[in-house]
C-alpha positions in Angstrom: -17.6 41.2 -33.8 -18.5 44.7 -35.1 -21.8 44.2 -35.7 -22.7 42.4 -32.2 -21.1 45.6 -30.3 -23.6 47.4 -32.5 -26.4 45.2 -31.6 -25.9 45.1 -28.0 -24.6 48.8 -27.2 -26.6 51.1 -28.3 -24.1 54.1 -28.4 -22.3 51.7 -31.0 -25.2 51.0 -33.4 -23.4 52.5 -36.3 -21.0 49.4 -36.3 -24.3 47.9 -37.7 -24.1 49.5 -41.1 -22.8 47.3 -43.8 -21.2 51.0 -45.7 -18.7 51.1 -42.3 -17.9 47.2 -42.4 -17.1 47.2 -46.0 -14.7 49.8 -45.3 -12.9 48.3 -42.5 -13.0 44.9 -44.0 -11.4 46.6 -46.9 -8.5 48.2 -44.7 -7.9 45.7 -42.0 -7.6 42.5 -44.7 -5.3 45.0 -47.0 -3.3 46.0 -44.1 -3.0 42.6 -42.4 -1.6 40.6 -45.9 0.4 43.5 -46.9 2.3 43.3 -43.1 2.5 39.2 -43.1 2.9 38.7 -46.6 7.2 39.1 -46.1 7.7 37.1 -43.6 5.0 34.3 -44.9 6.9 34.3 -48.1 10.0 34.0 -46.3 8.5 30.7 -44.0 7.3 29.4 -47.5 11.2 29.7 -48.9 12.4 27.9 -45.9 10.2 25.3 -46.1 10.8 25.0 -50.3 7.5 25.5 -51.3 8.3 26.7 -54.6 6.9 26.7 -58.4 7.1 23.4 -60.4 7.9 24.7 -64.0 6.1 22.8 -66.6 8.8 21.4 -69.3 6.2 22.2 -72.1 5.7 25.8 -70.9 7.1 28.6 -72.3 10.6 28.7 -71.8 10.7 32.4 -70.1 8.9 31.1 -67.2 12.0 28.6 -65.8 13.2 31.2 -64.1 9.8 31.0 -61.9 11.3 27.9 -60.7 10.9 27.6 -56.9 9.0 31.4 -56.5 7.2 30.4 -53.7 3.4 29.0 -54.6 0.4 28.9 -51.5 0.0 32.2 -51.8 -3.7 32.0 -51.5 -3.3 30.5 -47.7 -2.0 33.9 -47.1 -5.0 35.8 -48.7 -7.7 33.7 -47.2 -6.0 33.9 -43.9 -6.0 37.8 -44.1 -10.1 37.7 -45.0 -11.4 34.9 -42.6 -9.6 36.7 -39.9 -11.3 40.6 -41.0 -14.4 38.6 -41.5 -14.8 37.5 -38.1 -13.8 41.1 -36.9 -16.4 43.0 -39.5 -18.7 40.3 -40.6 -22.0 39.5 -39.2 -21.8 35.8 -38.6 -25.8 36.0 -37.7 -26.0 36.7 -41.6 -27.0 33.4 -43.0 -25.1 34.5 -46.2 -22.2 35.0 -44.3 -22.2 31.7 -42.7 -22.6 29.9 -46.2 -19.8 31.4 -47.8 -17.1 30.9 -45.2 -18.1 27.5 -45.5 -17.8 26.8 -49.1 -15.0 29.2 -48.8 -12.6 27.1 -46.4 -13.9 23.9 -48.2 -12.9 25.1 -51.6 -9.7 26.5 -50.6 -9.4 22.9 -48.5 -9.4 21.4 -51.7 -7.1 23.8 -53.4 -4.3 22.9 -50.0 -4.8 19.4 -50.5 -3.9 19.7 -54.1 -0.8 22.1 -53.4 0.7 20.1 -50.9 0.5 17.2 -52.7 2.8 18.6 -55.4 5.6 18.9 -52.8 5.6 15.8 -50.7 3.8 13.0 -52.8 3.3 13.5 -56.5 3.6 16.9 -58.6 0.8 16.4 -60.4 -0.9 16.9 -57.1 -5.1 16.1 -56.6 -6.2 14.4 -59.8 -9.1 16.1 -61.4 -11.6 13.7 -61.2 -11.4 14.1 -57.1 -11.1 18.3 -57.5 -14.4 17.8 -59.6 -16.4 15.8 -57.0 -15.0 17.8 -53.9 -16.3 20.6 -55.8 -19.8 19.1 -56.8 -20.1 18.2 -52.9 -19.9 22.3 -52.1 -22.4 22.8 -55.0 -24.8 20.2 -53.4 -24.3 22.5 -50.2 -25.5 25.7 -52.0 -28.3 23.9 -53.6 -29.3 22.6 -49.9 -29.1 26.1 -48.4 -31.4 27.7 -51.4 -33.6 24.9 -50.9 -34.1 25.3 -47.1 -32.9 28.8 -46.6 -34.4 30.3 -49.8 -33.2 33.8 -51.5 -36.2 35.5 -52.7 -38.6 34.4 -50.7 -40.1 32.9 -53.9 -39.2 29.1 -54.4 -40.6 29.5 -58.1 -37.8 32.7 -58.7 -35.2 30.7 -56.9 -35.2 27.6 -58.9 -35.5 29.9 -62.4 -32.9 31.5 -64.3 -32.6 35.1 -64.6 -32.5 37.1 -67.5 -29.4 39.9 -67.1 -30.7 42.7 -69.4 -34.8 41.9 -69.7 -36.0 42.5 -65.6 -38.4 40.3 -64.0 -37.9 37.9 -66.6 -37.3 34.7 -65.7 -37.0 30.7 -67.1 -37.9 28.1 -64.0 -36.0 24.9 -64.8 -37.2 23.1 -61.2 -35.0 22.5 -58.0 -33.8 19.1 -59.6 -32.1 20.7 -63.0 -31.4 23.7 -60.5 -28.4 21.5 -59.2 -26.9 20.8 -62.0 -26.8 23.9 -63.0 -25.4 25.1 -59.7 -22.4 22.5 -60.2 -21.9 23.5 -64.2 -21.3 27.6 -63.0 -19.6 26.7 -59.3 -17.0 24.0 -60.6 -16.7 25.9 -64.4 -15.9 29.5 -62.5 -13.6 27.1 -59.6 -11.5 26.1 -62.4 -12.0 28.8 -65.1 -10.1 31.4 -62.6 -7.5 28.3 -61.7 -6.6 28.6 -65.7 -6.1 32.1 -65.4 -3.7 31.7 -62.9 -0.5 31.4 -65.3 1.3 34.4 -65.2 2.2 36.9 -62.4 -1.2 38.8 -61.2 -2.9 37.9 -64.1 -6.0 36.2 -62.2 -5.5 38.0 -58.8 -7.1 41.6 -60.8 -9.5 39.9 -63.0 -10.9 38.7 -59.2 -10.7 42.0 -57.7 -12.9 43.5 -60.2 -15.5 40.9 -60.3 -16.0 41.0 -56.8 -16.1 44.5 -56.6 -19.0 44.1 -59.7 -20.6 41.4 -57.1 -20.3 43.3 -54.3 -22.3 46.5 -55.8 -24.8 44.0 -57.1 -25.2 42.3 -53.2 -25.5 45.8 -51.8 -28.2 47.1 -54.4 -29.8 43.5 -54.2 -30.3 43.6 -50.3 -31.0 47.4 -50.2 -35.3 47.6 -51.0 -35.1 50.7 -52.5 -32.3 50.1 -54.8 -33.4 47.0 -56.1 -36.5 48.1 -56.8 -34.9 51.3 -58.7 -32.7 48.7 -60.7 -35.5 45.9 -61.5 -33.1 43.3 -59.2 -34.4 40.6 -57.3 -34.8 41.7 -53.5 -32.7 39.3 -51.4 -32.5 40.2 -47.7 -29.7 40.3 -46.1 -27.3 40.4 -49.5 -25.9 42.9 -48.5 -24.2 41.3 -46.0 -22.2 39.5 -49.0 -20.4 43.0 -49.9 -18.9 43.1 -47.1 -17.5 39.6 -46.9 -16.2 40.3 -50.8 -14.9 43.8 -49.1 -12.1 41.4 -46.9 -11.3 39.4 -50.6 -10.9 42.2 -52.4 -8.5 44.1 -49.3 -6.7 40.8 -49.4 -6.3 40.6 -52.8 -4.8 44.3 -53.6 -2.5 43.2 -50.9 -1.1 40.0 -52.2 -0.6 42.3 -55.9 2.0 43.9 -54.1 3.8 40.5 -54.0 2.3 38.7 -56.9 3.0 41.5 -59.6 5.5 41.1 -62.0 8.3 39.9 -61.1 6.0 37.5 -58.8 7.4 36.9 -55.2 4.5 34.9 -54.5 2.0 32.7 -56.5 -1.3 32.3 -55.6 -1.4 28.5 -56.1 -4.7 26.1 -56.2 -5.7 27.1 -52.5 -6.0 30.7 -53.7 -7.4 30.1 -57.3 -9.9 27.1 -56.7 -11.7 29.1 -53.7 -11.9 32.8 -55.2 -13.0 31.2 -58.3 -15.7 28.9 -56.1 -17.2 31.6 -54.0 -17.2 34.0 -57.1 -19.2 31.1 -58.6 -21.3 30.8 -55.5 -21.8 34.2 -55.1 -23.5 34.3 -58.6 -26.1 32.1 -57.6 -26.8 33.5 -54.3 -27.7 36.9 -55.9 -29.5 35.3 -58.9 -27.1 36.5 -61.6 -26.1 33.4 -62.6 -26.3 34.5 -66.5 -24.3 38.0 -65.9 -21.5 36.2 -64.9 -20.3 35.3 -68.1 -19.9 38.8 -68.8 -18.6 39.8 -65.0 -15.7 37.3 -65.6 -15.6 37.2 -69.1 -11.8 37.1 -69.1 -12.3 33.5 -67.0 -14.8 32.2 -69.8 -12.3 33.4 -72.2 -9.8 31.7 -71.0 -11.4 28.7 -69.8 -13.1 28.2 -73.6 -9.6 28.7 -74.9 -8.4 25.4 -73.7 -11.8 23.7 -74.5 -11.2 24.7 -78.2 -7.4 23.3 -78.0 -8.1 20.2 -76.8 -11.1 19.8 -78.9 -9.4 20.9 -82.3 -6.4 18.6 -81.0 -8.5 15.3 -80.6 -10.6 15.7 -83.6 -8.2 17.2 -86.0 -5.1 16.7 -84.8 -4.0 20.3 -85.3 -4.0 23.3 -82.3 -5.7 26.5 -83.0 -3.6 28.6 -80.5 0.3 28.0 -80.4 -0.6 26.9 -76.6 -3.4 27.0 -74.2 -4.9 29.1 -72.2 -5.0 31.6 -74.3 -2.3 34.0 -71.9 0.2 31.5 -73.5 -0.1 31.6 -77.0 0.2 35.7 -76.9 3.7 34.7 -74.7 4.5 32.6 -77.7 3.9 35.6 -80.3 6.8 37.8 -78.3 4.4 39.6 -76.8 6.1 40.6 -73.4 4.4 38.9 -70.5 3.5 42.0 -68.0 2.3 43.6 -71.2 0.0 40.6 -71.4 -1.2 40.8 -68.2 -2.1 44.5 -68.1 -3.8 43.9 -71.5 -6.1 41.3 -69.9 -6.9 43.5 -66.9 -7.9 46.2 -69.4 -10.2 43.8 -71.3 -11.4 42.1 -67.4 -12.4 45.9 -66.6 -14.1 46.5 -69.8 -16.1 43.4 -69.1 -17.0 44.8 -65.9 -18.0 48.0 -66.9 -20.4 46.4 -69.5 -21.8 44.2 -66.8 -22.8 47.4 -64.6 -24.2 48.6 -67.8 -26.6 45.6 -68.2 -27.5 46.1 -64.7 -28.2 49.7 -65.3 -29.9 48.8 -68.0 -32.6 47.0 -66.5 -33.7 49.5 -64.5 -34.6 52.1 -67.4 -36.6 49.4 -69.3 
C-alpha cells in the first residue's frame, strides 16, 4: 500500500524506498503481535489448544502441558497483514514468497490441528514431505520463468560462498532436486529446533536479519558489485518482507521466552523454516546457508546421527535427540540452554557476514 501512494503521488515518492519500508514493517508487525498476542493466547486457552507433552521427553517439560501451541498463526498473521501495508506486491519476489509462505504455514495448521481434534501425532511425514516438495516445485517454476540473474546458466549453478563469481552449473533438472533437499531440510531443520521455549524463534530472527542484508546488498548495483554478489533486481524487496518476520518475531519472544506462554507450533516452524529455505535460493546463497543457520544443521544432523547410530548399532550417541535435549539431560538448566544456542546461532551469523565480506576483498 505504501509503495503504490509513492508511485502514484508524487509528493509521497519517499514511501518508495525499501530503507523506510523495512522500518515500518519492522515497527507495525512488532507492534501489532506484541498488542494481539494476550488476548490470542487467551482465545487459544479457551479453545484448549495446548502442548501435548511427549512421555519420552524430559521429564521437566510436563509442566508445558497445555501452554498454548499455534503460536505461529499469530506471527504470520502480524507479517502478512504489515506486508500488504509496506510491501510492494508489484515485486515479483514479494508475490512468491507470500505464496510459499501461506502454503508452508498451511501445511504446518493442518498438522497442528490435527493433533487436537483427530490424532496427536497430527500430519504424517510422508504427506509434510510432498506438500513441501510441491512448494519447491513452485520456486523451481518461478526461477525457471521468472529468472534471478538474468543468466539462466548462473541460475541453475551453485554458488561458491567465499570464492566470488565462482560457480558449479548442475542444469535446471538436478536444480530441483536440489531446491527440495535445502527447502524441505531448512522446513524441518528449524521444526527440530523448536523444543524448548524461544529456542528457534532467535536463531530465525538472526538469519533473517543475515538474509535480509544480503537481499538489500544483492538488489542494490553498487553494493553488489562492491561485495562480488550476484545482481538480482528487485531483491531488495525481500528485506523488507523479512523486516515484517523479524518485527513479528521479537514480538512473539515476549510470550515465547522462558517460561513460554505461547509455542510457536508447526504453522510457525514449518513456514519460517520454508521461506528461510526459499529465500536462500532466491538470492543464490544456497551454500552460505549452512553456516547462516548453522544451529538448524546442527540440530537437524544431531537426530540424523541418533537414529543412524541407533539402527546400525543399536546404541545412541547423545542421551536424546535433538541435540537441545541431551544438554537438558546433563542438568544443564534449560534457559541456560537456550541463551547458549542463541550465542552460538549469532556467532554463526557473524561468520556468515564475514564470508560475504570476504568476497568482496578477494
Amino acid at each position: 500500500m505504501l509503495y503504490m501512494l509513492g508511485l502514484y503521488y508524487e509528493q509521497l515518492e519517499f514511501l518508495k524506498s525499501i530503507y523506510f519500508r523495512t522500518f515500518i514493517g519492522f515497527v507495525l508487525s512488532f507492534l501489532l503481535v506484541l498488542i494481539i498476542g494476550r488476548p490470542f493466547i487467551s482465545f487459544l486457552k479457551k479453545k484448549k489448544f495446548g502442548e501435548e507433552i511427549r512421555e519420552e521427553g524430559p521429564a521437566s517439560h510436563y509442566s508445558k502441558k497445555g501452554t498454548p501451541t499455534m503460536g505461529g498463526v499469530l506471527m504470520l498473521f502480524g507479517s502478512f497483514l504489515t506486508i500488504l501495508i509496506a510491501g510492494n506486491l508489484y515485486n515479483k519476489f514479494t508475490i512468491l514468497l507470500i505464496i510459499t509462505t501461506l502454503c508452508f504455514s498451511a501445511i504446518g495448521f493442518v498438522d497442528d490441528y490435527k493433533k487436537f481434534t483427530v490424532n496427536k501425532n497430527g500430519l504424517s511425514g510422508k504427506k509434510k514431505l510432498f506438500g513441501q516438495s510441491l512448494i519447491s516445485i513452485i520456486v523451481w517454476i518461478f526461477i525457471k520463468e521468472f529468472g534471478l540473474t538474468g543468466s539462466k546458466a548462473v541460475d541453475f549453478s551453485l554458488s561458491n560462498p567465499i570464492i566470488p563469481d565462482a560457480t558449479f552449473y548442475i542444469g535446471s533438472f538436478f536444480m530441483l532436486f536440489f531446491i527440495m533437499f535445502v527447502v524441505n531440510g531448512t522446513s524441518n531443520a528449524v521444526n527440530i529446533t523448536d523444543g524448548l521455549d524461544g529456542l528457534a524463534i532467535m536463531p530465525v530472527i538472526i538469519s533473517c536479519s543475515i538474509l535480509g542484508t544480503i537481499a538489500y546488498f544483492s538488489g542494490h548495483i553498487e553494493l553488489s558489485t562492491h561485495l562480488r554478489l550476484f545482481s538480482i533486481p528487485g531483491s531488495g524487496e525481500i528485506a523488507v518482507f523479512l523486516s515484517t518476520i523479524i518485527g513479528a518475531g521479537l514480538a512473539f519472544l515476549w510470550y515465547n521466552c522462558y517460561p513460554a506462554q505461547i509455542f510457536m507450533g508447526d504453522t510457525g516452524s514449518l513456514a519460517l523454516g520454508g521461506v528461510i529455505g526459499v529465500i536462500s535460493i532466491l538470492l543464490k546463497q544456497e551454500l552460505l546457508l549452512p553456516v547462516i543457520g548453522g544451529i538448524f544443521v546442527m540440530e537437524a544432523v544431531s537426530v540424523i546421527l541418533q537414529v543412524g547410530s541407533y539402527k546400525l548399532r543399536k546404541k545412541r550417541i547423545f542421551r536424546m535427540a535433538p541435540i537441545h535435549h541431551h544438554f537438558e539431560l546433563m542438568g544443564v538448566p534449560e534457559n541456560k540452554v537456550t541463551m547458549r544456542f542463541w550465542i552460538v546461532a549469532l556467532l554463526f551469523g557473524i561468520l556468515a557476514l564475514g564470508m560475504i565480506r570476504l568476497r568482496g576483498i578477494m
